[in-house]
C-alpha positions as CSV (number, residue, x, y, z in Angstrom):
1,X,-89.7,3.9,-65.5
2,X,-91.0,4.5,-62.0
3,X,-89.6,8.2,-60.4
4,X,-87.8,6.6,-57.6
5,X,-85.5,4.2,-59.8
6,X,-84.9,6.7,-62.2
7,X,-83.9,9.0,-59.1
8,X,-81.3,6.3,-58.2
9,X,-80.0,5.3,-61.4
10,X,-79.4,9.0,-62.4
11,X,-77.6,9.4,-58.8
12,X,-79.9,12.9,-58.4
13,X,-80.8,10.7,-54.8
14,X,-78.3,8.1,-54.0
15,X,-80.2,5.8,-52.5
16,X,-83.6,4.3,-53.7
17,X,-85.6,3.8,-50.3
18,X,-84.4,7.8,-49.4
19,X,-86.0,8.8,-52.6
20,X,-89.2,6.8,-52.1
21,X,-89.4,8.9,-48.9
22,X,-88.1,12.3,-50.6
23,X,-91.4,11.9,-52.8
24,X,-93.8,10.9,-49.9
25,X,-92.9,13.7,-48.1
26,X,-94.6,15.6,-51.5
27,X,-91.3,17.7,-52.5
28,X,-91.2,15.8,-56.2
29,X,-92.9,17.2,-59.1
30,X,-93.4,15.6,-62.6
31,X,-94.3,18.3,-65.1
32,X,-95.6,20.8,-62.4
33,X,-97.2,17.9,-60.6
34,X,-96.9,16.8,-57.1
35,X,-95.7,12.6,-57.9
36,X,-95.4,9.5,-56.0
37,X,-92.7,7.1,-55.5
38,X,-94.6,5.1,-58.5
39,X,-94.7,7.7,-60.6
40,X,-93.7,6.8,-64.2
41,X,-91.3,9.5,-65.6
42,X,-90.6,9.6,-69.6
43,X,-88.1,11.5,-71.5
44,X,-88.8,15.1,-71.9
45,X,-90.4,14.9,-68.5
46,X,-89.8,18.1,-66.2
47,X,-88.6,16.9,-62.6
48,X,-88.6,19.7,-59.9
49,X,-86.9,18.3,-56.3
50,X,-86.8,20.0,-53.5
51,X,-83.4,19.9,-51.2
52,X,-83.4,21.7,-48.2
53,X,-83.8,25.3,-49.0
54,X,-82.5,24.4,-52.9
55,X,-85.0,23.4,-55.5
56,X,-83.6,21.6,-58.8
57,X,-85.2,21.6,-61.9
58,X,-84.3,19.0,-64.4
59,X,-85.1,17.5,-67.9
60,X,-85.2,13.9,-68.3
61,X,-83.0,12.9,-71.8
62,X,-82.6,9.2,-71.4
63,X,-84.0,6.3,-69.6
64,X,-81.7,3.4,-68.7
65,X,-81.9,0.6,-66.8
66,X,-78.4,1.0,-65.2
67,X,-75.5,3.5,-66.2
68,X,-71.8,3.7,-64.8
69,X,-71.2,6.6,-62.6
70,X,-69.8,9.2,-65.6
71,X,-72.7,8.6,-67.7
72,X,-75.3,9.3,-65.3
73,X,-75.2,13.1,-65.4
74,X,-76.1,12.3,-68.9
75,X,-79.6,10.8,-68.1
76,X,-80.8,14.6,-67.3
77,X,-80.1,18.2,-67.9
78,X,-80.6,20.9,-65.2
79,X,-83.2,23.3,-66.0
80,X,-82.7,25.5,-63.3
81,X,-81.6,25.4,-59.5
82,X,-83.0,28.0,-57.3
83,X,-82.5,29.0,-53.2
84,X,-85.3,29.0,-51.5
85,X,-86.3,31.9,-49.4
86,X,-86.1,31.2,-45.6
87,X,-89.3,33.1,-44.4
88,X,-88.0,32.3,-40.7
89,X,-85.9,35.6,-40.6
């Protein structure tokens, strides 16, 4: 499944043109590598996102094509979630 659908369907970005962008901009990583919008995730892939000054780790579980809302959380677990250290201090 390409990174920016899964990114949508598992509501970690809610909108599928903001996480093409998101991964442009070079703040995705599959499995310690910087990926494209066209990346192709698999289960037991490691995502790392950058948000702001918050980076989220994940684990991909489960590939669907579409989920309800309650089940999407299900598509991933969170591996870690970290601040970011503001170096403009």
């Amino acid at each position: 499944m390409r990174l920016d659908k899964f990114l949508k369907i598992s509501r970690l970005i809610k909108r599928r043109t903001l996480a093409k962008e998101v991964s442009d901009q070079g703040r995705i990583t599959i499995n310690g590598i910087v990926a494209k919008a066209s990346s192709t995730v698999k289960v037991g892939d490691e995502l790392s996102v950058r948000f702001g000054q918050k980076r989220v780790t994940v684990k991909i579980e489960k590939l669907q094509e579409t989920t309800k809302k309650e089940e999407a959380a299900g598509m991933y677990s969170v591996v870690s979630e970290e601040k970011l250290i503001d170096t403009e201090e």
